[in-house]
mmCIF file as Biopython writes it, N, C-alpha, C and O atoms, coordinates in Angstrom:
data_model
#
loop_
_atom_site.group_PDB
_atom_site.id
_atom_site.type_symbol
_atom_site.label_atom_id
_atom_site.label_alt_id
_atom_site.label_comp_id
_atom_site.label_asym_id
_atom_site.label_entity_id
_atom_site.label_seq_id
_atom_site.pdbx_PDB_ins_code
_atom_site.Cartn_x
_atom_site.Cartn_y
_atom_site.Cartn_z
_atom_site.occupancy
_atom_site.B_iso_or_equiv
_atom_site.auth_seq_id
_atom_site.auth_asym_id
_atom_site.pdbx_PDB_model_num
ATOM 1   N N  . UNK A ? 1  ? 91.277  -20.245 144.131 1.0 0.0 1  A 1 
ATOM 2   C CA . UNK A ? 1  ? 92.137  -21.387 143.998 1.0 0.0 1  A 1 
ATOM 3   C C  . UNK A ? 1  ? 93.594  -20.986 144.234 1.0 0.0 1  A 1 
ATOM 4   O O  . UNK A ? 1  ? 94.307  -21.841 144.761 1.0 0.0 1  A 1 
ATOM 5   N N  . UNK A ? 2  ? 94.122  -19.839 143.927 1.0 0.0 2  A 1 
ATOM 6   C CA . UNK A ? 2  ? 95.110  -19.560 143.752 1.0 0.0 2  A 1 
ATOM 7   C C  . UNK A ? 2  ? 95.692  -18.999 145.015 1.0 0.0 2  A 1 
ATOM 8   O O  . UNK A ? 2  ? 96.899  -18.940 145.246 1.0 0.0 2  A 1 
ATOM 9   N N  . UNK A ? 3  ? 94.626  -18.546 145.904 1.0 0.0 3  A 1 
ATOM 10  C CA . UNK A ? 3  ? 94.717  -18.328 147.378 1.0 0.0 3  A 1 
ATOM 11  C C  . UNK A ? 3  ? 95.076  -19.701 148.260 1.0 0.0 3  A 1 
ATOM 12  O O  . UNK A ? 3  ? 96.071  -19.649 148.984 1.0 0.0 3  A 1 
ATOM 13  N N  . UNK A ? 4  ? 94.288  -20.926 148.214 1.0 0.0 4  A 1 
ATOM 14  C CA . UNK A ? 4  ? 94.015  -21.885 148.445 1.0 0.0 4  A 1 
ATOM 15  C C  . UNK A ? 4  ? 95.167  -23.221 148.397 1.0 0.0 4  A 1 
ATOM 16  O O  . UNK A ? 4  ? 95.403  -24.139 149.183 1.0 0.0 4  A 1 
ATOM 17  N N  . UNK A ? 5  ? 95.847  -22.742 146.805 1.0 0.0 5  A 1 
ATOM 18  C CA . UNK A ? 5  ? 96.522  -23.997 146.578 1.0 0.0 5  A 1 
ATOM 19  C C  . UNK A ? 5  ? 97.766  -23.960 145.931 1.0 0.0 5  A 1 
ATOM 20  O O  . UNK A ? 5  ? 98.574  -24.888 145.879 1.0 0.0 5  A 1 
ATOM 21  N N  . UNK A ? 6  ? 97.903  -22.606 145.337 1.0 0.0 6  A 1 
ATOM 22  C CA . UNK A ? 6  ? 99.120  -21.961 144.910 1.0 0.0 6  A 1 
ATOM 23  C C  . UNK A ? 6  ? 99.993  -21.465 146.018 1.0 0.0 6  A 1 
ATOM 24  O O  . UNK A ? 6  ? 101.042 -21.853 146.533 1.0 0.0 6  A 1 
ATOM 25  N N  . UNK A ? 7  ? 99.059  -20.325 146.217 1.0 0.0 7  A 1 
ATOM 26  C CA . UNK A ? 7  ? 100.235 -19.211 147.048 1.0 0.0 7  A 1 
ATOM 27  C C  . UNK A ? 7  ? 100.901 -19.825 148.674 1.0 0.0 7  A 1 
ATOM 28  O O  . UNK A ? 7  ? 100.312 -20.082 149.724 1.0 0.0 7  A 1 
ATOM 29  N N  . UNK A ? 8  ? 101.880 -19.877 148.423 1.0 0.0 8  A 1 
ATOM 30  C CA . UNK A ? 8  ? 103.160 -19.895 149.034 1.0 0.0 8  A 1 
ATOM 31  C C  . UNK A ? 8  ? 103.331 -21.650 149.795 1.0 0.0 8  A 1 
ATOM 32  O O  . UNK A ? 8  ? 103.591 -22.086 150.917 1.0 0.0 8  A 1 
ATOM 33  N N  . UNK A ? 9  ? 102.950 -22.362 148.178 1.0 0.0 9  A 1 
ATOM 34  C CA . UNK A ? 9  ? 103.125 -23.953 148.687 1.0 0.0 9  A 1 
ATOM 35  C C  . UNK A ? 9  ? 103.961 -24.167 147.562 1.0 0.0 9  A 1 
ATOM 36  O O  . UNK A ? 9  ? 104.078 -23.415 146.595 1.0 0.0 9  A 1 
ATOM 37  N N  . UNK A ? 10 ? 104.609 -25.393 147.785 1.0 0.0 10 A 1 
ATOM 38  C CA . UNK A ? 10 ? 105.784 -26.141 146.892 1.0 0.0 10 A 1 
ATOM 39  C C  . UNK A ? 10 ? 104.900 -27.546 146.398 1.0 0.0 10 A 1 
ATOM 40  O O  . UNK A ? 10 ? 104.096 -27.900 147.261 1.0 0.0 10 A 1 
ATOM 41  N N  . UNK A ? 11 ? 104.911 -28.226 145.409 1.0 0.0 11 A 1 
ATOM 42  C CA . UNK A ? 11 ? 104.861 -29.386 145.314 1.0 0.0 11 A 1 
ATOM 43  C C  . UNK A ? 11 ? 105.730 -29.957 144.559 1.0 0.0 11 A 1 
ATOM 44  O O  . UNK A ? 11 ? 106.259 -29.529 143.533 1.0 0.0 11 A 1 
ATOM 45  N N  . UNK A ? 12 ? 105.919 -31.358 145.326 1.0 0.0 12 A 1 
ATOM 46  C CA . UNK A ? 12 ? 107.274 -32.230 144.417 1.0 0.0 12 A 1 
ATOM 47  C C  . UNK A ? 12 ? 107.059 -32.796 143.155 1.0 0.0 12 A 1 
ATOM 48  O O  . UNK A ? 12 ? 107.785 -33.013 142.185 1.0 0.0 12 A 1 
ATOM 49  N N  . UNK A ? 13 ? 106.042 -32.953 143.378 1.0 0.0 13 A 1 
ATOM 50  C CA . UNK A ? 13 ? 105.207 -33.657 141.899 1.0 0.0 13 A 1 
ATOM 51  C C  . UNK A ? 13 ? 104.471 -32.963 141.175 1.0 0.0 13 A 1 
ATOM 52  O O  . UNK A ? 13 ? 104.697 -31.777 141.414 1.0 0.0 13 A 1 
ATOM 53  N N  . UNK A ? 14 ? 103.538 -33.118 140.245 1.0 0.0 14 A 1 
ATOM 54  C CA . UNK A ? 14 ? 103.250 -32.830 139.532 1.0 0.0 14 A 1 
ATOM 55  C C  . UNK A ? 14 ? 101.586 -33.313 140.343 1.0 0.0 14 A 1 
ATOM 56  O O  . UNK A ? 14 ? 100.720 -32.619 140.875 1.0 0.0 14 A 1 
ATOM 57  N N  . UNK A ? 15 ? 101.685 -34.626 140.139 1.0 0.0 15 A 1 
ATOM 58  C CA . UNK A ? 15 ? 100.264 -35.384 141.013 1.0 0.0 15 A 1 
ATOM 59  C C  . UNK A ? 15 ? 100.039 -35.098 142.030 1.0 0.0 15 A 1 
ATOM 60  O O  . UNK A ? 15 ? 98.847  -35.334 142.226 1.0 0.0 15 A 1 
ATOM 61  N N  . UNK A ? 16 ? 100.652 -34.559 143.169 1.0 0.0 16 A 1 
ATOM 62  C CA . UNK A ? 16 ? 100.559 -33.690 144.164 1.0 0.0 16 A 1 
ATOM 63  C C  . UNK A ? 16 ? 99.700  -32.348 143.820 1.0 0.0 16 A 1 
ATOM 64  O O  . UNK A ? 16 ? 98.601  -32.158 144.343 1.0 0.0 16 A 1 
ATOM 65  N N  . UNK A ? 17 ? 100.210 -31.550 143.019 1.0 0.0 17 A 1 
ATOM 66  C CA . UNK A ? 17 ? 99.563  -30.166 142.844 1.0 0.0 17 A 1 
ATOM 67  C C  . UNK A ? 17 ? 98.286  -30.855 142.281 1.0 0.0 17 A 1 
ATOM 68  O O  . UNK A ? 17 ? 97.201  -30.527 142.761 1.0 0.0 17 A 1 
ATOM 69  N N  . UNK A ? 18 ? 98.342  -31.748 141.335 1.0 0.0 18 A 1 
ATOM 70  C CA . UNK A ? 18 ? 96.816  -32.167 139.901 1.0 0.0 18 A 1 
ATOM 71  C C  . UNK A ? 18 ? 95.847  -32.068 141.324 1.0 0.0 18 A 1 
ATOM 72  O O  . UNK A ? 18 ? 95.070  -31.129 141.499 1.0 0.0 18 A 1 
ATOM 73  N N  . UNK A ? 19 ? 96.018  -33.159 142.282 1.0 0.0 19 A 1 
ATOM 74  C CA . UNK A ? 19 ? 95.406  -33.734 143.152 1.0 0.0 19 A 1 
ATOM 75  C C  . UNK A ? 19 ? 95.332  -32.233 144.185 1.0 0.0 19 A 1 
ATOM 76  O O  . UNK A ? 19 ? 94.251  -32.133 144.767 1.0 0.0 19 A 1 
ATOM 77  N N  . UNK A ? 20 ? 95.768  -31.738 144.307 1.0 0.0 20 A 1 
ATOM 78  C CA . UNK A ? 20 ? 95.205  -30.292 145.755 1.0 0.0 20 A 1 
ATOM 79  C C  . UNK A ? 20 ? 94.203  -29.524 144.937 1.0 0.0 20 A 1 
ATOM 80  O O  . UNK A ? 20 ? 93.205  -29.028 145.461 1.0 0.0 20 A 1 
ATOM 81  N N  . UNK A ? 21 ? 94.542  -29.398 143.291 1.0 0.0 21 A 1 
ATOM 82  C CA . UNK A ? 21 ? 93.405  -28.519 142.501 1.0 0.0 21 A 1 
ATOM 83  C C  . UNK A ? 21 ? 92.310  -29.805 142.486 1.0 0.0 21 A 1 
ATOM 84  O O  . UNK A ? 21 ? 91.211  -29.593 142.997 1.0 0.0 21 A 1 
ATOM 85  N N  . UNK A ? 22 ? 92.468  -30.553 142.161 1.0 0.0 22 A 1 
ATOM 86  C CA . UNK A ? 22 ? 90.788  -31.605 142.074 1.0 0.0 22 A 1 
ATOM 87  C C  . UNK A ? 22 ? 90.021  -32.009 143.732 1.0 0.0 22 A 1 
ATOM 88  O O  . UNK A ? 22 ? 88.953  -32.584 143.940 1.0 0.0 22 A 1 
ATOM 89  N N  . UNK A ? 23 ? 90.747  -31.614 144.454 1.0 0.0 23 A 1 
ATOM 90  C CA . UNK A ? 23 ? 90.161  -31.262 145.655 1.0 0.0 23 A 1 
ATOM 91  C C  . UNK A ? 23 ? 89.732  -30.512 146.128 1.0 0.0 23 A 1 
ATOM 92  O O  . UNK A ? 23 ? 88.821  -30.681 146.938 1.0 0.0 23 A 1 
ATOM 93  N N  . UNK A ? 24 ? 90.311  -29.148 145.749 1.0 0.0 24 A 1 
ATOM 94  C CA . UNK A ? 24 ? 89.639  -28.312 145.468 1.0 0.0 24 A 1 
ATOM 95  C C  . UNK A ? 24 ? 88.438  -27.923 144.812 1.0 0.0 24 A 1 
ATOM 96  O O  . UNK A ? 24 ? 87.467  -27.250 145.158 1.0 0.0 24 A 1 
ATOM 97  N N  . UNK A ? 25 ? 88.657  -28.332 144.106 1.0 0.0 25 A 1 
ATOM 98  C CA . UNK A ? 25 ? 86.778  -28.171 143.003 1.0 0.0 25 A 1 
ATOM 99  C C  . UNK A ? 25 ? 86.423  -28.781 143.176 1.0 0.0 25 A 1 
ATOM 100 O O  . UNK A ? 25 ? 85.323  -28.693 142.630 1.0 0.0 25 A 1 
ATOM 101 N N  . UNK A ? 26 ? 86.536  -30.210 144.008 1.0 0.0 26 A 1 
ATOM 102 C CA . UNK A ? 26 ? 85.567  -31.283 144.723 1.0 0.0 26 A 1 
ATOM 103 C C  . UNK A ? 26 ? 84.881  -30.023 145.536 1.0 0.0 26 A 1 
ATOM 104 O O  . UNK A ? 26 ? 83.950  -29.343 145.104 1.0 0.0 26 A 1 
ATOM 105 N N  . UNK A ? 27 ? 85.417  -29.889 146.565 1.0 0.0 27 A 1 
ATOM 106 C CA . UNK A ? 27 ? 84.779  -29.442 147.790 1.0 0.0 27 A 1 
ATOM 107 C C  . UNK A ? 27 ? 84.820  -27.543 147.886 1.0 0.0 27 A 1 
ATOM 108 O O  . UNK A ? 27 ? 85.218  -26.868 148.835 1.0 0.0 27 A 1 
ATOM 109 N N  . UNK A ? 28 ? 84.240  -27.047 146.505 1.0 0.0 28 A 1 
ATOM 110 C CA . UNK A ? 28 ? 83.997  -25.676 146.126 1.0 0.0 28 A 1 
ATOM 111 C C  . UNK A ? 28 ? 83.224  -25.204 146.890 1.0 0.0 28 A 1 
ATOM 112 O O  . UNK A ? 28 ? 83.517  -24.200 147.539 1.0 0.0 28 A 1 
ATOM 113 N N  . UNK A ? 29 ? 82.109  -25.784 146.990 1.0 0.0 29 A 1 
ATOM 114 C CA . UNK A ? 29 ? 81.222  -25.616 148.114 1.0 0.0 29 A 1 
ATOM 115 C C  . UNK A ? 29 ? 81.421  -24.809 149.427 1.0 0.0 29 A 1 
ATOM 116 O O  . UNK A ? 29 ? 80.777  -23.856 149.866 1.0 0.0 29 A 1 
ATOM 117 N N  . UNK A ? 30 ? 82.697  -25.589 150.018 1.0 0.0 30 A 1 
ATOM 118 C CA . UNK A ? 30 ? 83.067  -25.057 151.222 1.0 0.0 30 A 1 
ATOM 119 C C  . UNK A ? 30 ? 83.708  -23.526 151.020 1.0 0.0 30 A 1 
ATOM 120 O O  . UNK A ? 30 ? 83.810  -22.773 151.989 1.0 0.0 30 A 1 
ATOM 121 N N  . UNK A ? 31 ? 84.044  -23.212 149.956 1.0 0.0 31 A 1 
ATOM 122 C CA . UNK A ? 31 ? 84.442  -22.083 149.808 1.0 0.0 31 A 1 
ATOM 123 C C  . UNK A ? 31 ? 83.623  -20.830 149.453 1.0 0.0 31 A 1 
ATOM 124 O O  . UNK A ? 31 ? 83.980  -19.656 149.555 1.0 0.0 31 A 1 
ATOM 125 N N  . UNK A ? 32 ? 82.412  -21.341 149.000 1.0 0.0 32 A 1 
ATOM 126 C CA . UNK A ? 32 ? 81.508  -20.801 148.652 1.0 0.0 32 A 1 
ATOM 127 C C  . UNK A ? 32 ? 81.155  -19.226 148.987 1.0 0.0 32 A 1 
ATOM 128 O O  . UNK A ? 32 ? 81.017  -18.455 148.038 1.0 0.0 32 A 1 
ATOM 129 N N  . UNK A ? 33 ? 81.030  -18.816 150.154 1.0 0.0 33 A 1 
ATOM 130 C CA . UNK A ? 33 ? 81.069  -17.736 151.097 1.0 0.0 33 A 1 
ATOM 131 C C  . UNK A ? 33 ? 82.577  -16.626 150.789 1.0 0.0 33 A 1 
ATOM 132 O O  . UNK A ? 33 ? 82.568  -15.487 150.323 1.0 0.0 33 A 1 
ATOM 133 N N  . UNK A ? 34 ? 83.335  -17.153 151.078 1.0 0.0 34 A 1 
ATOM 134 C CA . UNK A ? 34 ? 84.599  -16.365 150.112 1.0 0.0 34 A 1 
ATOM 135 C C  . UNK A ? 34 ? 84.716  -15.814 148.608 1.0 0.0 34 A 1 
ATOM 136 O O  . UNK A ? 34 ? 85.292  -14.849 148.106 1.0 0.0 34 A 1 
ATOM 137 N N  . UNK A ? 35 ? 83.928  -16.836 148.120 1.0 0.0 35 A 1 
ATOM 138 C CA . UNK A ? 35 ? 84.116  -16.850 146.323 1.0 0.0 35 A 1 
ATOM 139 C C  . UNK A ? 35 ? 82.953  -15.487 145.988 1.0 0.0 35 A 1 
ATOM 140 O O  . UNK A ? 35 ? 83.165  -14.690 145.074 1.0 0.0 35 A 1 
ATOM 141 N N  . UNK A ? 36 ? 81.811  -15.412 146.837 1.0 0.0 36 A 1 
ATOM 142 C CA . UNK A ? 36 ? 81.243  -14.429 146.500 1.0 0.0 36 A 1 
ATOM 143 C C  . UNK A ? 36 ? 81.615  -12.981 146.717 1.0 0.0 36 A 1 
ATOM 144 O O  . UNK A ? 36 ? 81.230  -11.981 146.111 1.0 0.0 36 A 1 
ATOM 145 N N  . UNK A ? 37 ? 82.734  -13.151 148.056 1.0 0.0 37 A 1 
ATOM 146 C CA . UNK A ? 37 ? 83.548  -11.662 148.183 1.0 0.0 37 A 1 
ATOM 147 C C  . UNK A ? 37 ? 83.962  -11.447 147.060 1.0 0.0 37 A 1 
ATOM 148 O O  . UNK A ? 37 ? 84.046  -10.234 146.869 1.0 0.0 37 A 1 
ATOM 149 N N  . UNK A ? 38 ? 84.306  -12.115 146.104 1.0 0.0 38 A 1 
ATOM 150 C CA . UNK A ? 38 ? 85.737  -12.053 145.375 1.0 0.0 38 A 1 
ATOM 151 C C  . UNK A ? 38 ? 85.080  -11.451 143.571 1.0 0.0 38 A 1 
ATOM 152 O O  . UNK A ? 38 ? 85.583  -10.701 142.735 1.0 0.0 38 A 1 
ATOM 153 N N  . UNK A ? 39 ? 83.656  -12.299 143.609 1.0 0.0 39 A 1 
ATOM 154 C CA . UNK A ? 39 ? 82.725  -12.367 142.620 1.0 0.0 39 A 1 
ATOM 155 C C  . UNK A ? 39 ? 81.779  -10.666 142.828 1.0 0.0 39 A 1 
ATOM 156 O O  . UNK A ? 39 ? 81.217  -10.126 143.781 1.0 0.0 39 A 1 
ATOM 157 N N  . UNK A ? 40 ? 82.000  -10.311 141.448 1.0 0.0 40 A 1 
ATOM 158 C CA . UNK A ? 40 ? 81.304  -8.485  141.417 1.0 0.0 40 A 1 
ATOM 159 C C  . UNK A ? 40 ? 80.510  -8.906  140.075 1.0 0.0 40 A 1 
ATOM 160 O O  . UNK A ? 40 ? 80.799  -9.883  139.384 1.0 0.0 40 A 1 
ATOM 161 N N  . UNK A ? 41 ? 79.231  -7.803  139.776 1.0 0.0 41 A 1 
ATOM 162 C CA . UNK A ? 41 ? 78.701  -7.450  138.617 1.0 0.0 41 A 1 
ATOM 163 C C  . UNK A ? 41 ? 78.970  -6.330  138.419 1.0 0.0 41 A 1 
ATOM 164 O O  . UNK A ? 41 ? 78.082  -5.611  137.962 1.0 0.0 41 A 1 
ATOM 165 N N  . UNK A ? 42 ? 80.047  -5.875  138.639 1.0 0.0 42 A 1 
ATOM 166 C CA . UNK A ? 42 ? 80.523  -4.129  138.505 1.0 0.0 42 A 1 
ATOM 167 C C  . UNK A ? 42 ? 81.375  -4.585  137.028 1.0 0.0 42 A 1 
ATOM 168 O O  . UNK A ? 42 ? 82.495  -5.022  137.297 1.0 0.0 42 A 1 
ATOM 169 N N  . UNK A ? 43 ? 81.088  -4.568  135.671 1.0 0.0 43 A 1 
ATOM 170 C CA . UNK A ? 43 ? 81.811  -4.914  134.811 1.0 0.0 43 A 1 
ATOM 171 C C  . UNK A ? 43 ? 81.607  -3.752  133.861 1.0 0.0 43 A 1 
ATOM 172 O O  . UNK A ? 43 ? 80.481  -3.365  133.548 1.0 0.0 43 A 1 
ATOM 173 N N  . UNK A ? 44 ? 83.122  -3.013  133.250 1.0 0.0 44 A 1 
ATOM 174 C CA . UNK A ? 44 ? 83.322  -1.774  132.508 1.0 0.0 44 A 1 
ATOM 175 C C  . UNK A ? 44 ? 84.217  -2.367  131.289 1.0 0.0 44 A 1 
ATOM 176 O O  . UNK A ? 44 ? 85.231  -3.009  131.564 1.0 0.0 44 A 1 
ATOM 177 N N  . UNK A ? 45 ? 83.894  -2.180  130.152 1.0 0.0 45 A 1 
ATOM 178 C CA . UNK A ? 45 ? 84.424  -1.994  128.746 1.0 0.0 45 A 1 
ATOM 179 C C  . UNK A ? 45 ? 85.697  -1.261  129.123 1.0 0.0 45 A 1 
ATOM 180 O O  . UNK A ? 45 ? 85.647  -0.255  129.832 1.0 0.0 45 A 1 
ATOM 181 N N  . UNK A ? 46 ? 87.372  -1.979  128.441 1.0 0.0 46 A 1 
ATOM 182 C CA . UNK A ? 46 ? 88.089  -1.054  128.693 1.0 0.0 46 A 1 
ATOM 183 C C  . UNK A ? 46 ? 88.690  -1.144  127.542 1.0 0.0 46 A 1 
ATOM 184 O O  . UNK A ? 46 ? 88.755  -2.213  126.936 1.0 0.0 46 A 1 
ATOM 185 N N  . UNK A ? 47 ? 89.340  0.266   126.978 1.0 0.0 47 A 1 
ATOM 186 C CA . UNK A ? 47 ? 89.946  0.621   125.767 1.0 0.0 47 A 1 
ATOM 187 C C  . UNK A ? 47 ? 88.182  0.857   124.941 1.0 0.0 47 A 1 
ATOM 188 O O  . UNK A ? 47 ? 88.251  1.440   123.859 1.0 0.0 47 A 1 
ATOM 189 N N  . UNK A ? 48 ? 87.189  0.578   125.253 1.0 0.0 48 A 1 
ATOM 190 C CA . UNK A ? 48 ? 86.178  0.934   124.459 1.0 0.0 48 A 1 
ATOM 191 C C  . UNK A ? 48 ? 85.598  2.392   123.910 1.0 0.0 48 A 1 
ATOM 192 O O  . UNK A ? 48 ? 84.619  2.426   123.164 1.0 0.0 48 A 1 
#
């Protein structure tokens, strides 16, 4: 998301940004293929 709808956009409003994130998770789907690059089961205890 933060690739997608954050990084390196402005919005004037407030309802502008609400509305690019709920479009976003409308159409997750399409991202689907990316999200699994990003997604690992490599998970380590830290400070444990």
């Amino acid at each position: 998301m933060r690739k997608k709808i954050i990084y390196n956009k402005y919005y004037e409003k407030f309802n502008e940004f609400e509305s690019a994130c709920m479009t976003f998770f409308r159409c997750i789907r399409k991202f689907k293929a990316e999200l699994e690059t990003l997604i690992t089961d490599n998970f380590r205890a830290v400070g444990a």
